[in-house]
C-alpha positions in Angstrom: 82.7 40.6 7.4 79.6 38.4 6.6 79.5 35.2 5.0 77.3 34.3 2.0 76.2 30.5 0.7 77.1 30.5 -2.9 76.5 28.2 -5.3 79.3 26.5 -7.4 76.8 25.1 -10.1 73.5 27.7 -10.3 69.8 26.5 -9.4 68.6 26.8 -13.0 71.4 24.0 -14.2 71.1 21.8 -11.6 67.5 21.7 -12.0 67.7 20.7 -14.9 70.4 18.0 -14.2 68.1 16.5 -11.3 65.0 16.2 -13.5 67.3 14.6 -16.3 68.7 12.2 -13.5 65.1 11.6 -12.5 63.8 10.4 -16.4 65.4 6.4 -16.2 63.1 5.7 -13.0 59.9 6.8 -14.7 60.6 5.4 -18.1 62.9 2.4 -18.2 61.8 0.1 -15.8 58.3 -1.2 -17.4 55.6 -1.9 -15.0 58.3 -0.8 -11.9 58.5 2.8 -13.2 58.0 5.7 -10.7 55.6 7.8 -10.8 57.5 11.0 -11.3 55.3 13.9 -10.7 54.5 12.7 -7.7 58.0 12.7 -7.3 58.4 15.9 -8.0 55.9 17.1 -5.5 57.7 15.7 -3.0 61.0 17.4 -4.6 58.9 20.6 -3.8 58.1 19.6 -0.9 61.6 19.5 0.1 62.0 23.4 -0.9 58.6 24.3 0.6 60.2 22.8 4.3 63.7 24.6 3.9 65.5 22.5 1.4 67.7 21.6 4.5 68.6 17.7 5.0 65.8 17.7 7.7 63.1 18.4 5.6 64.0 14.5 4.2 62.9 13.2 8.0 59.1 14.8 7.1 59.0 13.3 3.6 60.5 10.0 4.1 58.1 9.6 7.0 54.8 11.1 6.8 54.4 11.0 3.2 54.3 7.0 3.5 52.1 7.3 6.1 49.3 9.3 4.5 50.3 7.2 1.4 49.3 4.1 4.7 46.0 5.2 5.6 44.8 5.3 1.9 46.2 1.8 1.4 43.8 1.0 4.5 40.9 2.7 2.7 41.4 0.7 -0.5 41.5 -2.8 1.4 38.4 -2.0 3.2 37.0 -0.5 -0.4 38.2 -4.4 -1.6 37.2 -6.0 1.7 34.2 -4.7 2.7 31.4 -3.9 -0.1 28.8 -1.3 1.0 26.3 -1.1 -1.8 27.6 -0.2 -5.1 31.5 0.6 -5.5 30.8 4.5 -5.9 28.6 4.1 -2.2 31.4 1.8 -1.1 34.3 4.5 -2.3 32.2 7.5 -0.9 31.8 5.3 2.2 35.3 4.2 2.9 37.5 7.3 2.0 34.8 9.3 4.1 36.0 7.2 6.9 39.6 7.1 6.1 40.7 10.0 5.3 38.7 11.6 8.4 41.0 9.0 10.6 44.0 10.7 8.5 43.2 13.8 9.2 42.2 13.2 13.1 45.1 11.3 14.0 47.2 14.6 12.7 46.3 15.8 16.7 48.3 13.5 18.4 51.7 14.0 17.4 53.6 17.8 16.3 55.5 16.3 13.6 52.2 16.9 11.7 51.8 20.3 12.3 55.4 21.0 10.4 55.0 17.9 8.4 51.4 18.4 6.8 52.5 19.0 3.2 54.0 15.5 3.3 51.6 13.6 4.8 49.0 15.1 2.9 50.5 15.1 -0.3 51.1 11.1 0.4 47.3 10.2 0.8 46.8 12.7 -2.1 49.3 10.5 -4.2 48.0 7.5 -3.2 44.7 8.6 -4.5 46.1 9.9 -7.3 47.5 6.5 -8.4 44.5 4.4 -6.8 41.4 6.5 -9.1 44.2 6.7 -12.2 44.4 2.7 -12.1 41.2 2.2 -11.7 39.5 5.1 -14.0 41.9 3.9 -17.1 42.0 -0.2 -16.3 45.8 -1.7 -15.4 48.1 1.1 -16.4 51.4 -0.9 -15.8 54.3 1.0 -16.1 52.9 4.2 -15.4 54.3 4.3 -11.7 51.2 2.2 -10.1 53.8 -0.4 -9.4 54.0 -4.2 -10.3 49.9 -4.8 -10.3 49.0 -7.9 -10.4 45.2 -7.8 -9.9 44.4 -8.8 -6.9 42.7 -5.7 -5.4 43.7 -6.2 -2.1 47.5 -6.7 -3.0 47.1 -4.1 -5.8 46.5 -1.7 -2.5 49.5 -2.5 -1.0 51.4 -2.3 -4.1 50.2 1.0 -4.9 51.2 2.2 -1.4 54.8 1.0 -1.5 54.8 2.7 -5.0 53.6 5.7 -3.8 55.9 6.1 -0.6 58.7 5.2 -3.3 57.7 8.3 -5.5 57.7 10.3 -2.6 60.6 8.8 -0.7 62.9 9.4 -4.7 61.4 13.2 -4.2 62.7 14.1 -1.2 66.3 12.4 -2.5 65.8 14.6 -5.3 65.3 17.6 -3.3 68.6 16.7 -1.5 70.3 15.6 -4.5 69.2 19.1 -6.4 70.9 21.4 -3.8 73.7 19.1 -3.1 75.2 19.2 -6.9 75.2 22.8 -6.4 78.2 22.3 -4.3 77.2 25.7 -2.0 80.3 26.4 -0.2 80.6 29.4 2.0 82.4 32.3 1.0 83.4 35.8 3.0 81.7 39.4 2.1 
């Protein structure tokens, strides 16, 4: 006699229940809303490593720290002018996201945790060129902005670690209200 994982709730309707649990931090909470698709790539991202309680230790660490290094490129973008501010962009992320990518060697969390860390700096981006491309976007999950590029940075990159920090919850929170229990073949 085997024994099976079965769901007490199924995938489809808990789903559906996470991402209706998700809507009040992406649309109630003015310039402090989430941004929830990036939220929901880290959600993903919690499948895509298992959708095990482990999988939370690779969100919730390395995608803030690829959300980190992007923060570090936009200070030096505010910081440190080279030229015009598409040279100074080109110049900086250049350098940044090639320190990202190189410091991956030193450590094997990265190998397993690449989607994360990736997807952090990718999300960072995301919100950095979104703010910047459509002026101050407050309240659509760029975090409390308040103009100052240099703080704005910072404040994007606590926002973004947020987003992805609430996805991997959501992950967790998606297969926990299934209540799996295990039953006997």
């Amino acid at each position: 006699m085997s024994t099976k994982t079965k769901e007490t709730i199924p995938l489809w309707l808990a789903v559906a229940i996470t991402v209706l649990f998700s809507l009040p931090f992406g649309t109630l909470l003015g310039k402090y809303n989430l941004a929830l698709w990036a939220s929901f790539i880290a959600w993903a991202e919690y499948f895509a490593l298992g959708a095990k309680p482990e999988a939370l230790k690779y969100i919730w660490i390395l995608f803030p720290l690829g959300a980190f290094w992007m923060g570090v490129f936009a200070t030096f973008v505010a910081l440190v002018p080279i030229g015009g501010t598409l040279t100074t962009v080109a110049v900086w992320i250049f350098v940044w996201v090639a320190v990202a990518v190189f410091v991956m060697r030193f450590h094997p969390m990265f190998q397993k945790g690449s989607l994360p860390y990736f997807n952090g700096l990718s999300m960072y981006l995301a919100l950095y060129f979104g703010l910047y491309a459509n002026g101050a976007n407050i309240g659509a999950g760029q975090g409390p902005i308040v103009g100052n590029p240099v703080v704005d940075a910072w404040i994007l990159f606590v926002w973004a670690s947020l987003a992805g920090i609430f996805g991997g919850f959501l992950g967790w929170f998606n297969i926990a209200i299934t209540f799996p229990r295990p039953v006997k073949e």
